[in-house]
N, C-alpha and C positions, 0 to 999 in steps of 0.2 A: 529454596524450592522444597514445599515437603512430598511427604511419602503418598503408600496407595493409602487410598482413603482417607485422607487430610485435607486440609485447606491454608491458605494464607492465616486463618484466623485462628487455627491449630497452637493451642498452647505452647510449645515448643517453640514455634512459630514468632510468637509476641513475643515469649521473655527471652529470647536471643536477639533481637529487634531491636527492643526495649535496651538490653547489656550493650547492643552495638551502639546505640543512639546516644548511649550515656556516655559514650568513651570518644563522640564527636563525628562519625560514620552518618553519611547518609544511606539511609537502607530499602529497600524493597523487597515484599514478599508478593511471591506467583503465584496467583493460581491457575493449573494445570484445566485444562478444557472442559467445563460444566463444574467445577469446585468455587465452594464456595458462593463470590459473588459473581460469577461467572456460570451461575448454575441457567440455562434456556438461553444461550446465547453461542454453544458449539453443537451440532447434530453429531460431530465425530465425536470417538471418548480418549484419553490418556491413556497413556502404556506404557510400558521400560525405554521402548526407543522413540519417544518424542525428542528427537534432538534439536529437529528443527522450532519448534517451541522453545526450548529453551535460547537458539540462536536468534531467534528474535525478541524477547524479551530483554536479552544484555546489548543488541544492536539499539534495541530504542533505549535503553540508559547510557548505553555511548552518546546517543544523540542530543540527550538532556546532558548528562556531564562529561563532555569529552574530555577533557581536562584532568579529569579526577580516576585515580588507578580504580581499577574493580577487582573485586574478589566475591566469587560463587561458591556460594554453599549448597549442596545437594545431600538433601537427608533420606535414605533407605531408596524408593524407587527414584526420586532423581539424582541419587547419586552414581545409578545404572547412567543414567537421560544424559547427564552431566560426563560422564568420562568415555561414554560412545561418540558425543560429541567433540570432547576434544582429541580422540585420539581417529574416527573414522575420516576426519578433517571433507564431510562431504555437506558440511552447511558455514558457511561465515565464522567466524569470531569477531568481536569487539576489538579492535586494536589495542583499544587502554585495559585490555583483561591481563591483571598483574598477576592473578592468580586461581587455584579452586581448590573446593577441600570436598571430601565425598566423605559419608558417614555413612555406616556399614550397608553400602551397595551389594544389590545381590549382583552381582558380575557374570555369574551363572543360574541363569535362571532356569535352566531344567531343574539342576540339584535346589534349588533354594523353594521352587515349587513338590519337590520329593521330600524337602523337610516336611511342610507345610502339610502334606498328607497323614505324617506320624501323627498316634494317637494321642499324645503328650502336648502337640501342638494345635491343637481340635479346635482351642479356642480361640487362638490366633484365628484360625481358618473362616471358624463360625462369624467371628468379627467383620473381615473383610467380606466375605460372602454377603453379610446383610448391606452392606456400605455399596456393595456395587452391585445387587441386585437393585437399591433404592436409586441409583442413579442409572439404572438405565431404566425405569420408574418414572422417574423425569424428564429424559429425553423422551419417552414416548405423550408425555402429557405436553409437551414443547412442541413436538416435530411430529405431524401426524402419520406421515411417511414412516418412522424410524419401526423399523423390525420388530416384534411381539414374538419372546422368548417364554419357552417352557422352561423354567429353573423349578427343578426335585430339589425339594427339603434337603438331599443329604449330597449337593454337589459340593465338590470341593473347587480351591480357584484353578486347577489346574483344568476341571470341569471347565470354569468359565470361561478360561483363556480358548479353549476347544472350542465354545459354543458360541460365545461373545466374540471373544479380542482376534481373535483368529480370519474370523468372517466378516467383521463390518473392519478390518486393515486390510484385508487384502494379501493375508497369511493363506498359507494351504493348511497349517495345522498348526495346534498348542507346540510343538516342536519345531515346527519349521519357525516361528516366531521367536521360541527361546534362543535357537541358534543365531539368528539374523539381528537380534539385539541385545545379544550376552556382550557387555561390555570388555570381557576379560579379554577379546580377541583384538580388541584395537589397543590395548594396552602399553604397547610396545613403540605405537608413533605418536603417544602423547608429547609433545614440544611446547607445555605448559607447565610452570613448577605447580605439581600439585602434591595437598596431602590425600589417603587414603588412611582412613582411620574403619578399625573391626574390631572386634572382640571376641575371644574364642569360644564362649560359652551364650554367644547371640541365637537363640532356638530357631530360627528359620532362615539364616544366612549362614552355614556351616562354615567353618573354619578350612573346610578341604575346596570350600571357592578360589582359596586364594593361593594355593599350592602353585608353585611352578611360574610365579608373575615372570615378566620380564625383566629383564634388568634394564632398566630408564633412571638417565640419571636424573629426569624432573620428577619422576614419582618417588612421593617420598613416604613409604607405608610402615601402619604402625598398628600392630596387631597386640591388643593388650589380654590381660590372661581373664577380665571380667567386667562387664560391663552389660551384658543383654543385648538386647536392637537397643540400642539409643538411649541406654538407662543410664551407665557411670555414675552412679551416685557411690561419693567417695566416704571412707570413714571420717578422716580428719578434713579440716575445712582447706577450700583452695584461696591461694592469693584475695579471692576476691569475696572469701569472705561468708563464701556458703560450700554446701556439698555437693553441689552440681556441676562433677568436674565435665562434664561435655561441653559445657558454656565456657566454661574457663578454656579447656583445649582448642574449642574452636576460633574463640577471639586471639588465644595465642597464636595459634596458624596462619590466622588473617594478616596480625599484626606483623608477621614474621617474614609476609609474603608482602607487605609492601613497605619495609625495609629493607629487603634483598631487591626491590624492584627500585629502589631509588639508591642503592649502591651501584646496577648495573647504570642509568640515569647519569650518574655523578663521574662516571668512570669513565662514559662515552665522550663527556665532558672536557676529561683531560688531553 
């Protein structure tokens, strides 16, 4: 599942697809509500706590491969979407869900929207701000109904989330929303093995999101001293062969999490 302003077609997207496909995984990528190829076909838009999205999405590949363990990847905001859901446990799971791995979620999105403000991170901001001032661009050329917003040149997303994500969800405000979908808060009755993968020097997911987790013994977090949002490009080459250790750690994870799921399998067995 990727981030804001992504899509299933999202580079990152394919060549971890692509690395799973090759290693014999059957794979799916999401897109999140108007992304992508899904763009005129949701009047609603995406946010940190779409859980219930993602709970349907792996209920319908339950239903294609029941049989077959699953393991969820959530990259930046679905890695929020992803660990609200399995720790708020207030939509389904997949039964065959053997595991999940989350890549530097903002868990707290007040602070991860107060990075985003600093000046150093402008262009992160300026980024997303055109990505989803163009989508909701689209929903209004789609949905004739949908709301026609004043967006200033110099809003930031935490503007947006204010003006935008706050009013057409049914938020009272950009805070009352970060509170109600900071994933950091359900952390604690996650009863999925999952990994959490950060990096301390990721410019708009602070390293202070993650202070004070809970103690769970399925979360399994791994806070590294550098990496960016979702960069890990390593000096020397990993196992497989390139410098792109995020593809390597996350296939490691995957693989990790359904050889412990067919130990617990084999064990039930006895």
């Amino acid at each position: 599942m990727h981030g804001l302003g992504g899509k299933a077609g999202s580079s990152y997207m394919l060549r971890i697809a692509h690395l799973f496909q090759n290693r014999g995984w059957i794979t799916f990528r999401m897109n999140h509500r108007g992304c992508g190829e899904g763009i005129g076909l949701a009047r609603q838009t995406y946010h940190s706590g779409r859980s219930e999205d993602a709970s349907a999405a792996m209920i319908k590949i339950e239903e294609l491969y029941p049989h077959s363990p699953l393991v969820t990847v959530g990259f930046s905001l679905s890695g929020n979407v992803l660990l609200k859901l399995l720790g708020e446990k207030k939509e389904p799971l997949a039964t065959n869900l053997a595991g999940a791995i989350a890549v530097a979620p903002p868990i707290n999105l007040s602070l991860c929207a107060a990075a985003l403000c600093q000046s150093q991170n402008r262009v992160y901001d300026l980024r997303f701000m055109r990505l989803l001032k163009k989508a909701m661009k689209e929903r209004r050329e789609h949905f004739l109904d949908f709301p026609e917003f004043d967006f200033k040149w110099w809003m930031k997303l935490r503007d947006f989330d204010e003006l935008c994500t706050a009013s057409l969800n049914n938020f009272k405000s950009a805070e009352d929303y970060y509170s109600k979908c900071s994933a950091k808060q359900f952390l604690s009755e996650v009863s999925t093995p999952t990994y959490l993968l950060a990096s301390d020097d990721d410019p708009f997911v602070p390293k202070e999101s993650f202070d004070d987790l809970p103690e769970n013994e399925f979360l399994d977090f791994n806070l590294t001293k550098s990496g960016g949002h979702m960069g890990y490009v390593s000096a020397e080459k990993t196992p497989l062969g390139t410098h792109r250790w995020l593809d390597y750690a996350v296939l490691a994870y995957a693989e990790n999490l359904i050889k412990d799921r067919e130990k617990l399998f084999f064990a039930d067995k006895e």
